[in-house]
N, C-alpha and C positions, 0 to 999 in steps of 0.2 A: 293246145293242150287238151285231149281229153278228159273224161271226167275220170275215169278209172285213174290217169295219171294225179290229176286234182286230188281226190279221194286219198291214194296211198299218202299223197306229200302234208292232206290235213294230220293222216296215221302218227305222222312224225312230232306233230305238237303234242297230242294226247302223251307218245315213249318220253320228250322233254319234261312237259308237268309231272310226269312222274316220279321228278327227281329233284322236284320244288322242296319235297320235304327234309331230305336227305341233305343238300345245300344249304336250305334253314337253319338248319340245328347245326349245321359247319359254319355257322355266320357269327354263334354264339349271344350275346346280347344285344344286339344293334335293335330300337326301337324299329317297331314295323313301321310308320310312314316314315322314318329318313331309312331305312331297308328299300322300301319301295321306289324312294327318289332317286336311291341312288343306282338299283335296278334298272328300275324304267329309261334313266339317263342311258346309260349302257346299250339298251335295249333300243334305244333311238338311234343311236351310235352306229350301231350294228346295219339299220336300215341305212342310213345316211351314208355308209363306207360303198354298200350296192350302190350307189351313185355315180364312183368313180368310174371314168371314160361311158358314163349315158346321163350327161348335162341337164339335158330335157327332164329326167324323171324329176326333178326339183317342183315341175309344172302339177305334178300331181299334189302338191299342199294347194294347188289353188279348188278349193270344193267348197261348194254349198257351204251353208250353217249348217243343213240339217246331217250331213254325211259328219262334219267335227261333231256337231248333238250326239251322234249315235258312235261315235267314235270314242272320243274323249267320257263320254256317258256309260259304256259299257267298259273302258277299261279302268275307268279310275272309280264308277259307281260302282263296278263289282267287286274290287278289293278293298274300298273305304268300308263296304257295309260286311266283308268277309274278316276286315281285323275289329270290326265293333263287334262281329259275332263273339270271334276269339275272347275277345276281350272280357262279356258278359255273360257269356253260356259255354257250357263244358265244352272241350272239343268235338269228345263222341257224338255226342247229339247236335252241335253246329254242323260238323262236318257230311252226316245222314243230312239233315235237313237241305245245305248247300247242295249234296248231289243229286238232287231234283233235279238239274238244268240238264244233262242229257238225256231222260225222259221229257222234259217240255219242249226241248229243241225238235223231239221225233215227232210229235203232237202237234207244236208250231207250224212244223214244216206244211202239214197240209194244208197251209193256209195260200203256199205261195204258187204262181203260176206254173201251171206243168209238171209238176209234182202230187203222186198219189200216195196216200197212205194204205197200204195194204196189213192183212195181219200179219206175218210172219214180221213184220216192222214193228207193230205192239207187242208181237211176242217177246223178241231178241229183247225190245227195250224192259217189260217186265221182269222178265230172267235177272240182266242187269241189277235193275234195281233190288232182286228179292237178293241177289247175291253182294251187294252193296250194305243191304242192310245187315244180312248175316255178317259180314265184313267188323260191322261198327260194332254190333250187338253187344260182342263182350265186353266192349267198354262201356256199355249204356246204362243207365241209372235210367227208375221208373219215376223218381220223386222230383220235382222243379222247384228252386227257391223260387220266391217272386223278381227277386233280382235281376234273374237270368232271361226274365221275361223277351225283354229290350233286343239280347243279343241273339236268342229263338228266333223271334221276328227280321232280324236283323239276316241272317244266316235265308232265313224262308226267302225273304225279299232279294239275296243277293240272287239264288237260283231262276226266281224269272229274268233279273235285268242281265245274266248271261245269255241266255235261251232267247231273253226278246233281241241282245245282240247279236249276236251267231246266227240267227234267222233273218233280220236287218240287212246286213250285209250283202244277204244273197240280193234283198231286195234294192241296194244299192253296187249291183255289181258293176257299172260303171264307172263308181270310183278305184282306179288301183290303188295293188297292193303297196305301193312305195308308199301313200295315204299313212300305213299306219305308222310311218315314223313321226311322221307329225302329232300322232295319236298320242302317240308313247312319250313322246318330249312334253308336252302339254300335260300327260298325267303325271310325269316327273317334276313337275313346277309345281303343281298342286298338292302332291304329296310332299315337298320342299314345304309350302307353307301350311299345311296344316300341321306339319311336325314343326315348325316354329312353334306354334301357337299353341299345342297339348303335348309334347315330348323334350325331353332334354337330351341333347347332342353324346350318343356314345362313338367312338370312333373305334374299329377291328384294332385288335394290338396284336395280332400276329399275323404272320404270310398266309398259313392257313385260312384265318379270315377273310383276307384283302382275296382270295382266289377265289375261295367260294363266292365273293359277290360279285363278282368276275366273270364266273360260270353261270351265276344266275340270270345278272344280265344278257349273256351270249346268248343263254339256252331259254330255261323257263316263263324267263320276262323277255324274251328277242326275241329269234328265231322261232322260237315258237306259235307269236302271235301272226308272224307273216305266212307261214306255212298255214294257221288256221286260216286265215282269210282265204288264200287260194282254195282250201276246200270247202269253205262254205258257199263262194261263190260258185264255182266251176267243179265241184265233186258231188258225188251224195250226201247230201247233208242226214238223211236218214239213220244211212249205215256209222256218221262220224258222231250224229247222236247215241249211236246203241253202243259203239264202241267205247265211248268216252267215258265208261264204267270200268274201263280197266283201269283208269289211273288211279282209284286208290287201291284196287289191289297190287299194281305194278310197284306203286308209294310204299306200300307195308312192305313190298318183296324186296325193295333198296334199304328198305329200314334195316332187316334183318340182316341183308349181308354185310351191312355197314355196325351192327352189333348193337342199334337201336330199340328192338325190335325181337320177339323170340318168335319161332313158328307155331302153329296150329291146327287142329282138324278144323277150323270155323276155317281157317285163312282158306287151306286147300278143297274144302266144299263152296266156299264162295268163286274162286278161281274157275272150278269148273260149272259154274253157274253163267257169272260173267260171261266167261270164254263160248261156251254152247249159246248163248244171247246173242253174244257178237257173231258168229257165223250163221243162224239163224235169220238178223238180219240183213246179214249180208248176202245171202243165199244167189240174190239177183248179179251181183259180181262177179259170180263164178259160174253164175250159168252164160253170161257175158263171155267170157273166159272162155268156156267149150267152145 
């Protein structure tokens, strides 16, 4: 595989999450750790079905601690501390704070071997972000109860333990991707018990429900993490951190066709922020391309 192919197939995660939010709101009340459980289970699923007719790939849960560490620790620590955000601090301002991690992931990345950070890679990633935060702005209050402190922090902290995972990975590229089904099952057992222990059991009461968690699993808790992996490892990690600002514009862009959501000059000025960001640093893929 090369990376150009890697690269396009992490693209694919980033169009999935962007439909995380859209699927949410189709779930209706289901507490977020048993949403998650039952997500993640799906999402296990999903890897475990790739098994059929290649026996062997089972041989891939045999890994290290430290690969489950950074496995299990980056999927289930970055949503445990992404629904404490929710839970304590506004959206607008969790969700800004959260989207740090495709800028740390671009900054990260210079850390790993063979890998240069050039400008046009700060650029793309800046753009990104200014157009991110135009994105949230209107929803954003200047004032913080003290309350909300907890879930600020909470949101700040989820954005590196994605970014130190997604950079991780590269540096554990010899574990494969079938790995993450074991990820995923293990964050589905932990989000099972923590939602014993602080939530009470709501169960979907219509079809609609029952699909959208369905979908969620297949898509923005499945298929999605396995496609990130192939790009972190074997793609430009660079370019899928600068890209990975499109997902809350692409988010708001489902919201609205789904009637969630109304349009605006902020949304379509952020859009071509992101988007010029993203081709900026992508710039090297297309000169590849010629």
């Amino acid at each position: 595989m090369t990376p150009r192919t890697a690269t396009l197939i992490g693209l694919t995660a980033i169009l999935m999450w962007s439909l995380l939010a859209v699927l949410t709101v189709a779930t209706g009340k289901i507490p977020a750790f048993q949403l998650a459980a039952m997500t993640f289970a799906v999402g296990a699923l999903v890897g475990a079905l790739t098994w059929i007719g290649r026996p062997e790939a089972m041989r891939a849960l045999r890994q290290p601690s430290t690969a489950w560490l950074v496995g299990i620790g980056g999927l289930f620590g970055y949503h445990a501390l992404y629904f404490l955000a929710l839970r304590f601090a506004p959206p607008a301002e969790a969700g800004l704070l959260n989207y740090l991690w495709p800028l740390l992931i671009v900054v990260f990345s210079a850390v790993l071997p063979g890998e240069r950070l050039l400008p046009h890679h700060i650029i793309g990633a800046l753009l990104g972000l200014a157009g991110t935060v135009l994105l949230f702005v209107g929803n954003s209050s200047v004032d913080f109860a003290p309350g909300q402190l907890p879930g600020l922090i909470a949101a700040f902290v989820a954005a590196f333990v994605w970014a130190a995972y997604s950079v991780m990975s590269r540096k554990l590229k010899a574990v494969p991707t079938d790995a993450v089904a074991g990820f995923c099952a293990a964050t589905a057992l932990l989000a099972a018990a923590v939602h014993g222990l602080v939530e009470v059991t709501v169960w979907p009461d219509t079809t609609v429900q029952w699909l959208a968690i369905a979908a969620l699993g297949v898509g923005p808790v499945g298929a999605a993490f396995y496609a990130w992996d192939i790009g972190m490892k074997r793609g430009d990690i660079r370019v899928l951190g600068a890209a990975s600002y499109a997902t809350p514009l692409l988010s708001t862009a489902f919201l609205i066709l789904a009637g969630f959501a109304r349009p605006s000059a902020n949304i379509a000025i952020a859009a071509i922020l992101i988007a010029g960001g993203g081709l900026i640093a992508a710039k090297d893929m297309f000169a590849r391309r010629r």
